[in-house]
C-alpha positions as CSV (number, residue, x, y, z in Angstrom):
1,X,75.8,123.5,66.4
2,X,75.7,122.5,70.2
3,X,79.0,121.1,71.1
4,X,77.1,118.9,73.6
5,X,75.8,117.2,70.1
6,X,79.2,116.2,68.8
7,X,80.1,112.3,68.5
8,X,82.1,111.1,70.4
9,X,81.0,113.4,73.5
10,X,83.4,116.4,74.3
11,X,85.4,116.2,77.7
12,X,84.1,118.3,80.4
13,X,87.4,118.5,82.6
14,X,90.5,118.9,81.2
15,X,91.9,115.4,83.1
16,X,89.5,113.6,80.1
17,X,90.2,116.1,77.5
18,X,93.2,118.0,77.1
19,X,95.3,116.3,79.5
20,X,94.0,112.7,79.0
21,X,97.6,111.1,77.6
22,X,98.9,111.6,81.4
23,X,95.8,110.6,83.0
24,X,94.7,107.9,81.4
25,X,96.5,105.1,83.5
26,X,94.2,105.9,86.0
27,X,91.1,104.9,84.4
28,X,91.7,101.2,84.7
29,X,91.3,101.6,87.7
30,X,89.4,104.6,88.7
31,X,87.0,105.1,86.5
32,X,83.4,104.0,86.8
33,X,83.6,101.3,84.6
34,X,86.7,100.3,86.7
35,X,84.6,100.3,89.7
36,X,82.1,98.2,88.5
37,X,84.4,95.6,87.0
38,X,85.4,95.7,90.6
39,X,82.6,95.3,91.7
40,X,81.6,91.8,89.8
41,X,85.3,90.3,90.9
42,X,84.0,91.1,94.8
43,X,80.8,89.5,93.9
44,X,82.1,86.2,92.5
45,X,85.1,85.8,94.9
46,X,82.3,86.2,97.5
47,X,80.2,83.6,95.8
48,X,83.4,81.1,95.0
49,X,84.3,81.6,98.8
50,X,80.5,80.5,100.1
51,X,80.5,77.6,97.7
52,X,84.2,76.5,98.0
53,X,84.9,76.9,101.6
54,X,88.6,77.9,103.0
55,X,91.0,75.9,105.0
56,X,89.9,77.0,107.9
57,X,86.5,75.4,107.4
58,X,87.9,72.6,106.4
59,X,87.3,73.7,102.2
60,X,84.1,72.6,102.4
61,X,80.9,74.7,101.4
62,X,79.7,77.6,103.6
63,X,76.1,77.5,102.6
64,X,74.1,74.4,103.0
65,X,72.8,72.8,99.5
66,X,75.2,74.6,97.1
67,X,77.8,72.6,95.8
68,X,81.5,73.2,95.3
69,X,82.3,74.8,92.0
70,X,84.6,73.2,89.4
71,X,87.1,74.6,87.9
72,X,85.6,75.6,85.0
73,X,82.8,77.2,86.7
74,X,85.0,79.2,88.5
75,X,87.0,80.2,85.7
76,X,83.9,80.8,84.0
77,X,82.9,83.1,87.1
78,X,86.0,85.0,87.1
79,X,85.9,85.4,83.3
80,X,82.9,88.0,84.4
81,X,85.0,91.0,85.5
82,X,87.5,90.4,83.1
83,X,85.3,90.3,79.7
84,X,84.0,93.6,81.0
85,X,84.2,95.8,77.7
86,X,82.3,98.3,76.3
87,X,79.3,95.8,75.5
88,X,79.2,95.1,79.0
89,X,79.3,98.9,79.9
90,X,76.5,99.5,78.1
91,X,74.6,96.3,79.6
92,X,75.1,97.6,83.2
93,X,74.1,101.0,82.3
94,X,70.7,99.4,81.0
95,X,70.4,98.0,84.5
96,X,70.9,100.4,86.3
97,X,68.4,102.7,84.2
98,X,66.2,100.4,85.7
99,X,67.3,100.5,89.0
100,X,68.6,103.6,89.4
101,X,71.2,101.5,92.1
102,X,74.7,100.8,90.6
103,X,75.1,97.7,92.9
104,X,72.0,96.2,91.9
105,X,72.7,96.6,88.2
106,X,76.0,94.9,88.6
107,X,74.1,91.9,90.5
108,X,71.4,91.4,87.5
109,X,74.3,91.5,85.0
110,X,76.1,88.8,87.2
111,X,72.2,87.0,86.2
112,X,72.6,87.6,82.7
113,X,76.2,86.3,82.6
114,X,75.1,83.0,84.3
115,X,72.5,82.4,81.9
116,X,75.2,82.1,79.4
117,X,76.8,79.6,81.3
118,X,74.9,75.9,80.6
119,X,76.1,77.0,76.3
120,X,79.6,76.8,77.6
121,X,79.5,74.5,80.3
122,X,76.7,72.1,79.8
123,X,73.4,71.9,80.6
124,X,74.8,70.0,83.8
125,X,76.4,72.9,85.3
126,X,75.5,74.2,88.8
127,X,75.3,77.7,87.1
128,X,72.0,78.0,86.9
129,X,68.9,80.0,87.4
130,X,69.0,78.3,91.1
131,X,72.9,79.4,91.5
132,X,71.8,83.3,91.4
133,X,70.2,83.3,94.8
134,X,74.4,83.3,95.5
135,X,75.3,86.1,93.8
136,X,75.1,89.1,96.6
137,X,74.5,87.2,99.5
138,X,73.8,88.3,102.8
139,X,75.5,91.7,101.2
140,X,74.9,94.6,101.9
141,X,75.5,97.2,99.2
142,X,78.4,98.5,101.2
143,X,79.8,95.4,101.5
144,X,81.0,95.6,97.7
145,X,81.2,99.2,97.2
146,X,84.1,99.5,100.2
147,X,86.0,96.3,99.2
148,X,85.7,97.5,95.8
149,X,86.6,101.1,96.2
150,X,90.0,100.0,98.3
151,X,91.5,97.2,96.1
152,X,90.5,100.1,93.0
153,X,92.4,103.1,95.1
154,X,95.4,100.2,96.4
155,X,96.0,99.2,92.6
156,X,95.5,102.7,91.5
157,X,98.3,104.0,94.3
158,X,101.1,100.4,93.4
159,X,100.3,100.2,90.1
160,X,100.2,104.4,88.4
161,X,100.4,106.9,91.3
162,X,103.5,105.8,93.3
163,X,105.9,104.8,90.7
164,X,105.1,108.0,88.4
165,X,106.0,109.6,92.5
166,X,109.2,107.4,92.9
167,X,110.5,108.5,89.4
168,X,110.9,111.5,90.6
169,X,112.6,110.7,93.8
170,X,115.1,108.4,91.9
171,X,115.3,111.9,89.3
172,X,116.4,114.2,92.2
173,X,118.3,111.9,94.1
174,X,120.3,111.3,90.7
175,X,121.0,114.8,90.4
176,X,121.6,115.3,94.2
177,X,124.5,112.8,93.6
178,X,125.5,114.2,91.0
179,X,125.8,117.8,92.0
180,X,126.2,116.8,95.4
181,X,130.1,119.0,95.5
182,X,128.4,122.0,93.7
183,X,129.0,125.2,94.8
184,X,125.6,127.8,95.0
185,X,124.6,130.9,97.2
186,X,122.1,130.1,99.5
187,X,119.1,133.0,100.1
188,X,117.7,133.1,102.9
189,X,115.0,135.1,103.3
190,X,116.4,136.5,99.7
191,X,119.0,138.1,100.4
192,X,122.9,136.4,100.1
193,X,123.7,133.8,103.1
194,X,125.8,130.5,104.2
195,X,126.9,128.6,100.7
196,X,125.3,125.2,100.1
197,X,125.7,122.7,97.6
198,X,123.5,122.6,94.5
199,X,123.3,118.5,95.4
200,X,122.6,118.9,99.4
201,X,119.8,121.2,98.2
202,X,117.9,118.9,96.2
203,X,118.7,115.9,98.6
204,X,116.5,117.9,101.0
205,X,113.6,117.4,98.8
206,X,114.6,113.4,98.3
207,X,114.4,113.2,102.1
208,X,111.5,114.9,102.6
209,X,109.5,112.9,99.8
210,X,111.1,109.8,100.9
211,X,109.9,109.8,104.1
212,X,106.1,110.1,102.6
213,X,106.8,107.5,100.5
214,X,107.4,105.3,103.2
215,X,104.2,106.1,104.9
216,X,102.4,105.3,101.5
217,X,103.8,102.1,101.0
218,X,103.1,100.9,104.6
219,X,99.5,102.6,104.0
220,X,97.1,100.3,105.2
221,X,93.9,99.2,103.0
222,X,90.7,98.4,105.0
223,X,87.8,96.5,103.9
224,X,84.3,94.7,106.0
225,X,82.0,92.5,104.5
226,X,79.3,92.0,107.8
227,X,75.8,93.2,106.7
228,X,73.7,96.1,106.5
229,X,75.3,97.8,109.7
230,X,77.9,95.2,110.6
231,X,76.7,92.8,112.6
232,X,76.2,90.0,110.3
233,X,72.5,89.5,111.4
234,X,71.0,88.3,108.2
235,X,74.4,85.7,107.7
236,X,72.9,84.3,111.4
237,X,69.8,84.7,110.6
238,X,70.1,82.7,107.1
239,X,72.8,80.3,108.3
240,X,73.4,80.5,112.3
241,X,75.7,77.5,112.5
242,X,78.4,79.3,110.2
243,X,81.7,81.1,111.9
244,X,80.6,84.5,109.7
245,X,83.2,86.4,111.5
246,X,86.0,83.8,110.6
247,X,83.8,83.8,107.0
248,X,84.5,87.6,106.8
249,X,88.2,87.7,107.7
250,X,89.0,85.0,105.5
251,X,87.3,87.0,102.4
252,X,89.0,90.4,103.5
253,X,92.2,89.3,104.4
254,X,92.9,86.4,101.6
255,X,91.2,86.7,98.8
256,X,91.0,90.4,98.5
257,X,94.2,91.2,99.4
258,X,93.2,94.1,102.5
259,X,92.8,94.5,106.1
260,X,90.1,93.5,107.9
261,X,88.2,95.9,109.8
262,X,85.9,93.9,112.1
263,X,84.1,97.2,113.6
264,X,82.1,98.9,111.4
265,X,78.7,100.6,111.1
266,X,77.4,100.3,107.5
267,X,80.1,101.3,106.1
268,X,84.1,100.4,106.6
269,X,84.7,103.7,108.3
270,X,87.2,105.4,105.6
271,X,90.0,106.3,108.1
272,X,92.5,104.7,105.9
273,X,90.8,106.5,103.1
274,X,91.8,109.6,104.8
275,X,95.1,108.7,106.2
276,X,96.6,108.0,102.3
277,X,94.7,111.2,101.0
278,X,96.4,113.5,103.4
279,X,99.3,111.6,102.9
280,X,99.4,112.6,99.1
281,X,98.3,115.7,99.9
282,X,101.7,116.6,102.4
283,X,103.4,114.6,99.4
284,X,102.1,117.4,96.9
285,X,102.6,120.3,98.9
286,X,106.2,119.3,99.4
287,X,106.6,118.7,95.8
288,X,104.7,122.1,95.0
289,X,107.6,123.8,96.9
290,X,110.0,122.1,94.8
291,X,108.3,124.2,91.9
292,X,108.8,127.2,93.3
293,X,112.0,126.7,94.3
294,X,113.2,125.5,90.6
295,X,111.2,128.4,89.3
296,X,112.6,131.1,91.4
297,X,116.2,129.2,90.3
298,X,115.2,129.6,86.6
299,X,114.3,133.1,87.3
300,X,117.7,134.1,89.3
301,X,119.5,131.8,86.2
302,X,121.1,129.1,88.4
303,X,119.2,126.7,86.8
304,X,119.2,127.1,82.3
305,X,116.0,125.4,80.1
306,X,116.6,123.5,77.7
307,X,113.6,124.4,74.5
308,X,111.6,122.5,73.2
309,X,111.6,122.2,69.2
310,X,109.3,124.4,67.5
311,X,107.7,125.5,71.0
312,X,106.6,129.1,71.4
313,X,107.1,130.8,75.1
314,X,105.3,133.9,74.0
315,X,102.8,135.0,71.4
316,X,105.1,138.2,70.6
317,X,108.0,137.9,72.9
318,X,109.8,134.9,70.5
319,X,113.3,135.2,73.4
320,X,111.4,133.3,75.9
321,X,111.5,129.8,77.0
322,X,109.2,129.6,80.2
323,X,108.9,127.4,83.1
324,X,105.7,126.4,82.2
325,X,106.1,122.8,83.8
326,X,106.7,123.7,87.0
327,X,103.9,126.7,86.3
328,X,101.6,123.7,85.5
329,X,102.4,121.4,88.3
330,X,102.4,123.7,90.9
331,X,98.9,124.8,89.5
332,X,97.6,120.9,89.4
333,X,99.2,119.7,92.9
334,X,96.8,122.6,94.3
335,X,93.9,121.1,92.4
336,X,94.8,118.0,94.1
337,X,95.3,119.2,97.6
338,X,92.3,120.6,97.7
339,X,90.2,117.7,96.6
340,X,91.9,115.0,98.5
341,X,91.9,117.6,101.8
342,X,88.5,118.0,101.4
343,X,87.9,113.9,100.8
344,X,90.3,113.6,104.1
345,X,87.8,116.0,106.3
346,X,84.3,114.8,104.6
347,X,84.7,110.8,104.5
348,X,85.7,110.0,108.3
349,X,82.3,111.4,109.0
350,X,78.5,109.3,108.4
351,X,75.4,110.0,110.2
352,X,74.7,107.6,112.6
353,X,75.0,103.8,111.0
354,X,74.4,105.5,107.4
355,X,74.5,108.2,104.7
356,X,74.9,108.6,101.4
357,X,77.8,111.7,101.2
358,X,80.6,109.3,100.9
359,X,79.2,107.9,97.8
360,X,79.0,111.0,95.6
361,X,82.6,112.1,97.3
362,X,84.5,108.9,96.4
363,X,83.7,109.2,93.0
364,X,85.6,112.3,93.0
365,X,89.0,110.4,94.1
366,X,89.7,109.8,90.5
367,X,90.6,113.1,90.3
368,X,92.1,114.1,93.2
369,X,94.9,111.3,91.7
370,X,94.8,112.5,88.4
371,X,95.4,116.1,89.1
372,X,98.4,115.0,91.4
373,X,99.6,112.7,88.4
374,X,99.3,115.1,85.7
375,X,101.3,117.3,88.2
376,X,104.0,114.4,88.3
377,X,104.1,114.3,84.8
378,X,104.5,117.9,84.3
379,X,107.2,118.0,86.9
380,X,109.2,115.3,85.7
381,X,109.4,116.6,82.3
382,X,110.5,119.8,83.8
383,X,113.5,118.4,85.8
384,X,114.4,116.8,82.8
385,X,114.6,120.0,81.1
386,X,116.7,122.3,82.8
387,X,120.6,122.1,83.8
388,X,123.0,124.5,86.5
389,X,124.1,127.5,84.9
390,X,127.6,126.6,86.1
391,X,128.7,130.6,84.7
392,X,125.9,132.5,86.9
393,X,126.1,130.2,89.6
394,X,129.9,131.1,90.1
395,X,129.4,134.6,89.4
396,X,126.8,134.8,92.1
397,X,129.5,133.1,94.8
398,X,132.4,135.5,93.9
399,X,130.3,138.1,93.8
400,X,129.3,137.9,97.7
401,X,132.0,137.3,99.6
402,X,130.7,139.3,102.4
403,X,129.0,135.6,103.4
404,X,132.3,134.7,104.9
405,X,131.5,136.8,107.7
406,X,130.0,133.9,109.7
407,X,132.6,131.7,109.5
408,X,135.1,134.6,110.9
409,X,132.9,135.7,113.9
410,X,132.1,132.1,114.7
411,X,136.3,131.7,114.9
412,X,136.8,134.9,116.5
413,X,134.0,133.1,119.3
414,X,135.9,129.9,119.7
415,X,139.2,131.7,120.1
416,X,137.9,134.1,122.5
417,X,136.8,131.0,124.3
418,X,140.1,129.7,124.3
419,X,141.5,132.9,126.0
420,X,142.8,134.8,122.6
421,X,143.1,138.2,123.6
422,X,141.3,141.1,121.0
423,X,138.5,138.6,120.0
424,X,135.8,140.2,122.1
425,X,132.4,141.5,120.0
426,X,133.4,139.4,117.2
427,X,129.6,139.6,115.7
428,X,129.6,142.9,116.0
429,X,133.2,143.7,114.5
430,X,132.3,141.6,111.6
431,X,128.9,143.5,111.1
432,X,130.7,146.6,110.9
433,X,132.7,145.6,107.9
434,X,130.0,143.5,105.9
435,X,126.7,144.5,106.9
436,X,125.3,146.4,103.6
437,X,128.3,146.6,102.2
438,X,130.4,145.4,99.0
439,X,133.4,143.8,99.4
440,X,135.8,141.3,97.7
441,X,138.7,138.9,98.9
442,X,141.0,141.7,99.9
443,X,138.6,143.3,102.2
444,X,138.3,139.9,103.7
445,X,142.1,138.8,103.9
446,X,142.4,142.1,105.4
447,X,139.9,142.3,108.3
448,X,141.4,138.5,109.1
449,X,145.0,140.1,109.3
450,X,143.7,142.8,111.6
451,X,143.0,140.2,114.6
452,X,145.1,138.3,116.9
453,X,143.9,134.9,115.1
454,X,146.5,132.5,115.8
455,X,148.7,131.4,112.5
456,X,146.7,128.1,111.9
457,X,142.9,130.2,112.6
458,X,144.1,132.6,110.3
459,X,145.6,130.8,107.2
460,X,142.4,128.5,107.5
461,X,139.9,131.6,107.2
462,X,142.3,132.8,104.6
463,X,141.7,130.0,102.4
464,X,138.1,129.8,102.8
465,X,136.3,131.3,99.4
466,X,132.1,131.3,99.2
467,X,132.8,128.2,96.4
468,X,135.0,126.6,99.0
469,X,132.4,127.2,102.2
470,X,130.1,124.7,102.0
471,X,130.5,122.8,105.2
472,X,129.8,119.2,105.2
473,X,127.0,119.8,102.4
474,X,128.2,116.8,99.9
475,X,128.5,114.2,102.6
476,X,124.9,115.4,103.7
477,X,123.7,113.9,100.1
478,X,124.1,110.4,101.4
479,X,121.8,110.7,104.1
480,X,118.7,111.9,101.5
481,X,118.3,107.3,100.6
């Protein structure tokens, strides 16, 4: 049997499929059917705006011989997009098997719906066969698509992406706090250096991913509505005593809840688009380090897993309890990155006043945030499994003493600086002792009581211990909010 034959259809990507659970908050509002129900609420705002009017026209009607509509007809209009199930799915898709033009489909399903409306309204209502010369207006087919596409991406970002993002901000920067006077051997370039705290570490990420989450949540969202290749021509040409520019800002601005752009080709120029996506895509790669980090923390045992009931970590090796969340995210944020980089390069381009690449692109943004999210999702429940190995993370620190060799040279500096006599080549001294070598508190209390250090220099190196050399690391922590 052909698997393409089986009822209901078999995912093709794993985001539909396998990992659907995680995803699925997106397809409210990226999906297709998402977009088109998008679609219809641009259409019959547009329409309720041209019939209604705005303050700034005074509230009265923007097109000569169509009448306000009540308040049941606009409810009734409204109703459109949010009725939009699966009957009306299939509806559009018979349109637009017709058309073979998505925008034009949702337009003649607009029709049908207003055909409905003299049974629930009354045969006296203004939606009528005459009413449907409204519905798409002066529009061109960009004009929905790019108002639709941004208030789809804006409620996909405030209302899924971003707070799955911020959860696990508030995670680390609960644990930074809360390991924030922890003890732990820092490695730099692998090898044994300057202790840290386990807290200060993991507030590095919190500021680091705060500081995108401010630029995501000041991201701008830009929409045009202005005609075929924005300069309203056939709004003048139909109506030339109407403000269409004032018309246009008004529609943008207030009733679909973005920012105007008033210079555009054909198409709103996607800048924004691109800003946010590269945005996200910084936002992954920083988090993607965070994986590796926790991994190679797993891996060196600072950091112990907690299983999962009745999981297997190997088909015949039954010890082992793998990362496999952070394996998975840091596989999925690179998924993303490299569909939101290439949506960040491709869309600020068009050829001349039009071309059709963006169209096929943006439908591919759906995934670009669902990878990312399914990456959140595995990351999350990874921090939430693990804990510090408090036992290997001290045995590491007394184990290295020979770290304590900067803080001694850098005192041996000062007090040569201060005239101390036998503190010259204090780097080097110090290299000669610990470079390579293995060596425990005595050899360190000893080298100390072999230099001129002053009583106060010396009883202060004295009591410094790799757990107790952290610096200001824990105050640090409170710098991460």
């Amino acid at each position: 049997m052909n698997l393409t034959d089986i009822t209901p259809a078999i995912a093709l990507t794993p985001l539909d499929g396998r990992y659907h659970s995680a995803t699925a908050p997106l397809v409210e509002y990226l999906s297709e059917p998402a977009l088109n129900r998008e679609r219809m609420r641009v259409e019959v705002e547009w329409m309720i705006l041209l019939a209604n009017g705005f303050e700034g026209n005074g509230n009265q009607p923007v097109i000569e011989g169509v009448k306000p509509f009540s308040e049941a007809e606009i409810a009734f209009l409204r109703a459109i997009p949010e009725n939009f199930g699966a009957e009306g799915i299939a509806r559009h898709a018979a349109h637009e098997a017709v058309t073979h033009h998505d925008v034009k489909a949702v337009e003649y399903y607009i029709d049908d719906q207003i055909d409905l409306a003299a049974a629930r309204l009354g045969a006296d209502t203004q939606l009528n066969d005459r009413i449907k010369t409204l519905v798409h207006f002066a529009c061109t087919s960009e004009d929905i698509n790019n108002l639709s596409i941004a208030r789809c991406v804006k409620n996909a970002m405030e209302q899924v992406w971003t707070p799955a993002f911020e959860a696990i901000v508030d995670h680390l920067a609960g644990k930074a706090e809360e390991y924030r006077d922890m003890p732990l051997l820092s490695l730099t370039h692998g090898q044994p250096a300057t202790p840290t705290t386990l807290g200060k570490e993991l507030a590095v990420y919190v500021y680091r991913l705060n500081r995108q989450l401010k630029h995501i949540k000041g991201q701008e969202y830009l929409g045009k509505i202005n005609g075929a290749t924005g300069t309203f021509g056939a709004h003048l040409a139909a109506c030339p005593d109407v403000d269409w520019i004032a018309v246009s800002r008004e529609f943008v601005q207030n009733r679909m809840g973005l920012t105007w752009n008033p210079l555009t080709t054909q198409i709103e120029s996607h800048d924004w688009q691109a800003e946010l996506y590269s945005t996200v895509s910084h936002a992954n790669r920083i988090m993607h380090n965070l994986c590796v980090d926790v991994w190679m923390y797993i891996s060196r045992g600072v950091f112990a897993q907690v299983p999962v009931k009745g999981a297997t970590g190997s088909s015949t090796m039954p010890h082992k309890v793998n990362p496999i969340r952070f394996e998975n995210a840091e596989a999925n944020f690179e998924i993303s990155c490299s569909l939101l980089d290439t949506l960040s390069a491709t869309l600020v381009e068009s050829r001349w006043q039009r071309d059709l690449t963006d169209s096929t692109t943006q439908r591919n943004i759906g995934s670009a945030l669902g990878y990312s999210l399914l990456a959140l999702h595995n990351l999350l429940g990874g921090l939430g499994s693990i804990h510090p190995n408090q036992h290997v993370i001290q045995h590491e620190l007394d184990t290295n003493w020979e770290v304590l060799g900067e803080p001694i040279q850098t005192a041996m500096r000062a007090c040569e600086l201060r005239g101390l006599p036998g503190m010259d080549k204090p780097y080097e001294k110090v290299k000669e002792l610990m470079r390579g070598h293995e060596i425990g508190q005595a050899d360190v209390e000893r080298f100390i009581d072999q230099q001129a250090f002053d009583p106060e220099t010396a009883d202060r190196l004295k009591a410094l211990t790799p757990a107790s050399y952290t610096g200001v690391a824990s105050k640090l922590v409170d710098f991460a909010r």
